[in-house]
C-alpha positions in Angstrom: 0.0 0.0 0.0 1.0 3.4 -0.9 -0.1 6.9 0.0 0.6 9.7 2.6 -0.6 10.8 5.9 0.0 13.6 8.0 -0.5 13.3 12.4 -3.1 16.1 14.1 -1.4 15.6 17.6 2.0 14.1 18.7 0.5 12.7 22.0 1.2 9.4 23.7 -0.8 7.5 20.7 0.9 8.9 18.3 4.4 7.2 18.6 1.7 3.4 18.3 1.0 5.0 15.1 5.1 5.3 14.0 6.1 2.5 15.3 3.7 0.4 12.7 5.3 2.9 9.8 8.5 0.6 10.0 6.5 -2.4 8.6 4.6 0.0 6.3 7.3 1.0 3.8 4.6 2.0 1.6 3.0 4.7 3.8 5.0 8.4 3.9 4.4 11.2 6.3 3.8 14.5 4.8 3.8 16.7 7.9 3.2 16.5 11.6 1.5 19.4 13.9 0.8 19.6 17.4 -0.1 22.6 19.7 2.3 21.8 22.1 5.1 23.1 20.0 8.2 21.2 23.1 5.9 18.2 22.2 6.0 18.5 18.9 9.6 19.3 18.4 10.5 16.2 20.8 8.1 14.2 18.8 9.7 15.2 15.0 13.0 14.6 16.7 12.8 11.3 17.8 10.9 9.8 14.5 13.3 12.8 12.0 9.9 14.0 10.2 8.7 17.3 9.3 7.1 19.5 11.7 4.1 22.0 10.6 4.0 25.7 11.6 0.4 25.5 12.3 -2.9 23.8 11.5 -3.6 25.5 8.0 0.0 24.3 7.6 -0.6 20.6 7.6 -3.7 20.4 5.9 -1.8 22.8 3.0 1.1 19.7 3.3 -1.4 17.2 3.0 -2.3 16.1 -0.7 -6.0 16.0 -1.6 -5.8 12.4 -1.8 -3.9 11.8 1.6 -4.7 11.2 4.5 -4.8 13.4 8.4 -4.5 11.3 11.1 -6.6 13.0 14.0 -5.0 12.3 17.3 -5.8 14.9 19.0 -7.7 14.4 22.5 -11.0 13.2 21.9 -12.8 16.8 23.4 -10.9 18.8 20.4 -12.1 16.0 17.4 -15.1 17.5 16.6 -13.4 21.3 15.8 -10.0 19.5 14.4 -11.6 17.3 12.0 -14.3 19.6 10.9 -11.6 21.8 9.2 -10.0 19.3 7.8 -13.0 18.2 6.3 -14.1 21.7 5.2 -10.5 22.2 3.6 -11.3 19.1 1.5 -9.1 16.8 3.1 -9.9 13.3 4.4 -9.8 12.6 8.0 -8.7 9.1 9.7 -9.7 9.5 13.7 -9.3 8.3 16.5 -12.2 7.4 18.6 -14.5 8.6 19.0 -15.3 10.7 16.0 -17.1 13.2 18.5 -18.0 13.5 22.3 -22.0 14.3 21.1 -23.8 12.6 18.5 -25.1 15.6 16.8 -21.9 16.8 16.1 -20.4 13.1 14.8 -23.7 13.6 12.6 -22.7 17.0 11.1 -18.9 15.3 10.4 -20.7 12.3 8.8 -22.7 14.9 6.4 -20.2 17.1 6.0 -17.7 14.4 4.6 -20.4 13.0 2.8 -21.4 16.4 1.2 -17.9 16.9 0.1 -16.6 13.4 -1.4 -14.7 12.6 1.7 -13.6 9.6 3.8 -14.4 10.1 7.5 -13.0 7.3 9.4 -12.8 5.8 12.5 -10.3 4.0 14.9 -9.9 1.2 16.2 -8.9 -0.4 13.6 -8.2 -4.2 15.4 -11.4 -5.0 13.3 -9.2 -5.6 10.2 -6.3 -7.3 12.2 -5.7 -11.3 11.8 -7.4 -11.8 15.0 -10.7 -10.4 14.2 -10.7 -11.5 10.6 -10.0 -15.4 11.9 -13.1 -14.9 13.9 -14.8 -13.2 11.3 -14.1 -16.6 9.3 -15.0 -19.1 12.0 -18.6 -17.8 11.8 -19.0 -17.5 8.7 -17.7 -21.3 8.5 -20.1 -22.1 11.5 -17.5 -23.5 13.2 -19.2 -23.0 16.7 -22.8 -23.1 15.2 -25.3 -20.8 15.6 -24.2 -17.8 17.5 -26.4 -17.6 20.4 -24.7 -15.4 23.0 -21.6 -13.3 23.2 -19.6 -12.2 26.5 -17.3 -9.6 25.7 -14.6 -8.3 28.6 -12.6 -5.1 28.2 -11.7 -4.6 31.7 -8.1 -3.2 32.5 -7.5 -3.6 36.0 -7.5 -0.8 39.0 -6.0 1.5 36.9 -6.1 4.5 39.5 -3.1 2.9 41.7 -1.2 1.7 38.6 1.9 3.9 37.9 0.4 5.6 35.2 2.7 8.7 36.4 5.8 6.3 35.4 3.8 5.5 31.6 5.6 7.5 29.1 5.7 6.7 25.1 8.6 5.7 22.6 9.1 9.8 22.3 8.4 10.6 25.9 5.2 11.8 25.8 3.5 11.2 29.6 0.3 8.9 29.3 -2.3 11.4 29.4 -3.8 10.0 33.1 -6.7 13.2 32.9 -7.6 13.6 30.4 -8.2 9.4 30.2 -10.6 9.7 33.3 -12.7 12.5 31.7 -13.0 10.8 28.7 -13.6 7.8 29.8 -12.6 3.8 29.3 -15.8 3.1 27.4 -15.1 6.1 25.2 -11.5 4.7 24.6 -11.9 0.8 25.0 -15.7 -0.1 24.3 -14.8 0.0 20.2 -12.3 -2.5 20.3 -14.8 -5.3 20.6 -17.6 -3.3 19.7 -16.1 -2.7 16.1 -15.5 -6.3 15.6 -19.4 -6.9 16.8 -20.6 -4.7 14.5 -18.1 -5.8 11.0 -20.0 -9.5 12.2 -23.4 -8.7 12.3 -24.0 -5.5 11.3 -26.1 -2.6 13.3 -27.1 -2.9 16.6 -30.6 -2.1 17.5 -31.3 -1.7 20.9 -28.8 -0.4 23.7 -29.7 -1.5 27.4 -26.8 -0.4 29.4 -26.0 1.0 32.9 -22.3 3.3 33.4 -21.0 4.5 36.9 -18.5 6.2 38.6 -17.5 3.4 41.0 -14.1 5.5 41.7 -14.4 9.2 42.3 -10.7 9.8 43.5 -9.1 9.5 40.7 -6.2 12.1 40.6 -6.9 15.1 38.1 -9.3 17.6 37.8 -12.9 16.6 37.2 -15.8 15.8 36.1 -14.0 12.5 35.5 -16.4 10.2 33.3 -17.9 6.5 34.1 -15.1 4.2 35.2 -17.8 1.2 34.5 -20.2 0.2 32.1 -21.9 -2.9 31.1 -24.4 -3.1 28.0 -26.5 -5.5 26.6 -26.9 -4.7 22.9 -29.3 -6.6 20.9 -28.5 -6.3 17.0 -30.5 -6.6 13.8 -28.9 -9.8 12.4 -27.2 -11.5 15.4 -27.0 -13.1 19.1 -27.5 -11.0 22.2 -24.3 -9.6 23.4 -22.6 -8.5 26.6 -20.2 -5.8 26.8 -18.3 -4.8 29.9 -15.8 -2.0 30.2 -13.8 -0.8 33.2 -10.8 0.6 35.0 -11.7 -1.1 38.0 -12.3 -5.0 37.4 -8.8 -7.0 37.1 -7.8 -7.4 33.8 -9.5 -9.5 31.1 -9.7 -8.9 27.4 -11.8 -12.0 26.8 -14.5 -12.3 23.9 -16.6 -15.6 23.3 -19.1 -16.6 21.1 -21.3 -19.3 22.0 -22.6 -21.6 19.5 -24.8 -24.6 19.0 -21.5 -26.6 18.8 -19.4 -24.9 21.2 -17.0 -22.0 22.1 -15.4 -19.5 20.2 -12.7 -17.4 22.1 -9.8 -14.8 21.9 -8.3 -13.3 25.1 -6.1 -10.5 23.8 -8.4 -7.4 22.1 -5.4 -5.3 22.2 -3.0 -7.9 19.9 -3.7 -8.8 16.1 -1.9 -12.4 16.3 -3.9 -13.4 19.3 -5.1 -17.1 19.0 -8.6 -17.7 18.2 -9.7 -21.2 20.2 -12.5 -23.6 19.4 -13.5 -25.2 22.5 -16.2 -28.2 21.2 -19.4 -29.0 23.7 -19.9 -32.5 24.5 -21.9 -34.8 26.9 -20.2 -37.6 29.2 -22.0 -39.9 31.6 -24.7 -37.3 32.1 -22.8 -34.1 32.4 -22.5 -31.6 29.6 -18.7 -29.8 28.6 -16.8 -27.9 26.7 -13.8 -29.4 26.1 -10.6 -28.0 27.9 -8.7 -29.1 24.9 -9.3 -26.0 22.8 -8.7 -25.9 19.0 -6.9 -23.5 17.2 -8.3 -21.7 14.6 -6.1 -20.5 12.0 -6.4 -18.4 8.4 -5.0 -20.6 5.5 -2.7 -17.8 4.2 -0.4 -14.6 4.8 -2.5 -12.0 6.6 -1.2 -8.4 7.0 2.5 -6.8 8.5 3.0 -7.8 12.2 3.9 -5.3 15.2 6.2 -6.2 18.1 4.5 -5.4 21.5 5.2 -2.2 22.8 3.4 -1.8 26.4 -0.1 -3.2 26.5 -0.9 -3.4 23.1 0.9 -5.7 19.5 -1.4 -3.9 17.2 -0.8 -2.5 13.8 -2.0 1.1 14.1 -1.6 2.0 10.5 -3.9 -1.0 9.4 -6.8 1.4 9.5 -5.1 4.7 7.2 -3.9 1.6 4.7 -7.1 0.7 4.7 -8.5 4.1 3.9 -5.9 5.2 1.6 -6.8 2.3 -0.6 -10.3 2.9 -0.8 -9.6 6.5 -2.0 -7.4 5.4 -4.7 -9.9 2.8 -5.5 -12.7 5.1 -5.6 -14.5 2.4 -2.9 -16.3 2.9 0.3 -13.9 2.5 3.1 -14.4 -0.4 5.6 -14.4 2.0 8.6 -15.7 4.8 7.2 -19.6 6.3 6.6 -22.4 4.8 8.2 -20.1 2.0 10.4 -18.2 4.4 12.1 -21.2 6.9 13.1 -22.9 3.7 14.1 -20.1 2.5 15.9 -20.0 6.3 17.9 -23.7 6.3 18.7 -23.7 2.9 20.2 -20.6 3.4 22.1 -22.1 7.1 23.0 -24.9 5.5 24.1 -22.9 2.5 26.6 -21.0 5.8 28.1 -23.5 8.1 28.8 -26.3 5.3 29.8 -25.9 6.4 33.9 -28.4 4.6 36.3 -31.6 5.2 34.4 -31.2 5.1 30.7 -32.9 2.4 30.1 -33.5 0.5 26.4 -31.8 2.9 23.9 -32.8 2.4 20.4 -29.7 3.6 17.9 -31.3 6.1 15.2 -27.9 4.9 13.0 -27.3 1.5 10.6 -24.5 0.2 9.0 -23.9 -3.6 7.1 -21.8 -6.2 8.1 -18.3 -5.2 7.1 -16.9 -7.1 4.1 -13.9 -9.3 5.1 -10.1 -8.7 4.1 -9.4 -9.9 1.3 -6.8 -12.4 2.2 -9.6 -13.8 5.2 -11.9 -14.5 2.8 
């Protein structure tokens, strides 16, 4: 894959996003801005790229068919990407694409008025992990899906030494401005995208999102640090989604079957091992057997990432993914009505509070199309 990008923000993210470049010799960076200008000149030092004077600067250094990464913090993705868009440039951001869904509407027209790709991290949907499962159901390798427990749970985060987290480039993990976002805001799509790619839109929210932690160091409001959602979709098995900062860590995702178990334990790495775990009955009792299966893809799937931290993901999956679908002239996989689905349903998990209720999304998208070497 070939085309160019340009980074909005230089933030802890952002070196995720250079340390995939290295295995994506195909992929150049035009320009880099950032308001914090000692950020941004630590930043361009460390990865030697160019550094924009301002804004206006890197959209002007952007080609019409590149590509701006928006990594900016999530409260600032509404205004950043909204000129991008409005200076005819097409915008890959990270989640969500805005804190309201009004305003993730008026991006979604606006790119659509103008010709434009408006996409949407994560992008772990199109990673080998995801695409295996994708596969196994499509195969019926399970059966039926009947029911699906997804985990995004990260631990007690607040007495972690999150002070001690810095990226490749130095930046400090961003502790504050995590807590007022939120984890569902930052996590839920990682499973929820894969969800959705599956089975296509989800119909009906019932969720419930707390603050089980209010003394978490910053300066507040600090957002939910819990939420669990039941989502019922248009085309597929009831699903449970949890998302903390509190619960010990688990990253699990099953999918229960007629036949059995599917399973991946690792949202956050692309070569995680999808397991088939068969149900049987012996001398009255009924199992699934602790001898799990692997499932594997037949072929080559996409360049690999080392692990860096908590995550062996690919970050520039997503922008190759975009970029080819403007030089193709297609509809990109994460882009248009999938990822303002995928921001009103997550919207809806974080601001669902004690008495929310059964939420039904006003959005749709179709089952994402598979990779085309998971096919």
């Amino acid at each position: 894959m070939t085309g160019v990008i340009s980074l909005l923000g230089c933030g802890f993210v952002a070196d995720l996003y250079l340390r995939s470049l290295s295995v994506m010799p195909g992929l150049r960076v035009a320009a880099v801005w950032d308001r914090d200008p000692t950020r941004l000149a630590a930043f361009c030092s460390y990865w030697n790229l160019p550094a924009a004077a301002s804004l206006d600067a890197l959209i002007a250094s952007t080609p019409p068919d590149g590509l701006v990464l928006n990594l900016t913090n999530p409260a600032e993705h509404f205004a950043t990407t909204k000129a991008c868009l409005d200076a005819g440039r097409h915008v890959y951001s990270e989640k969500p694409l805005a804190m309201a869904l009004e305003q993730a509407r008026s991006l979604h027209r606006l790119a659509d008025t103008n010709g434009l790709t408006l996409a949407t991290a994560p992008c772990s949907v199109l990673g080998e992990a995801a695409q295996t499962m994708a596969a196994a159901l499509r195969k019926n390798v399970a059966g039926t899906p009947r029911l699906i427990y997804a985990e995004l749970d990260d631990g007690f985060i607040p007495q972690a030494a999150y002070r001690k987290w810095r990226s490749e480039s130095g930046a400090p993990w961003p502790y504050e401005d995590e807590f007022r976002t939120g984890c569902t805001l930052e996590h839920a799509g990682y499973y929820l995208g894969w969800l959705i790619a599956w089975f296509g839109s989800v119909r009906t929210v019932v969720a419930a999102s707390a603050e089980t932690l209010p003394e978490k160091e910053g300066t507040g409001p600090f957002a939910p640090d819990v939420s669990v959602a039941t989502l019922f979709l248009d085309n597929g098995p009831l699903v449970r989604l949890t998302c903390s900062i509190v619960a010990p860590h688990d990253h699990t995702i099953r999918v229960i079957g007629d036949k059995g178990v599917l399973s991946c334990d690792a949202a956050w790495n692309n070569s995680a091992k999808v397991r088939f775990a068969e149900r049987f009955s012996l001398r009255r009792r009924l199992f699934e057997s602790p001898w799990k299966r692997r499932v594997k893809l037949s072929g080559p799937t996409h360049p690999k990432v080392g692990r860096w931290g908590a995550a062996a993901m690919n970050f520039l999956l997503g922008p190759a993914e975009v970029l080819d679908a403007i030089a193709t002239g297609r509809s990109s996989r994460l882009g248009g009505d999938y990822a303002l689905h995928l921001t009103e349903v997550t919207l809806a998990i974080q601001n669902a509070g004690e008495t929310a209720g059964a939420q039904t999304m006003t959005t749709r998208c179709a089952p994402m199309d598979p990779m085309p070497w998971a096919t």
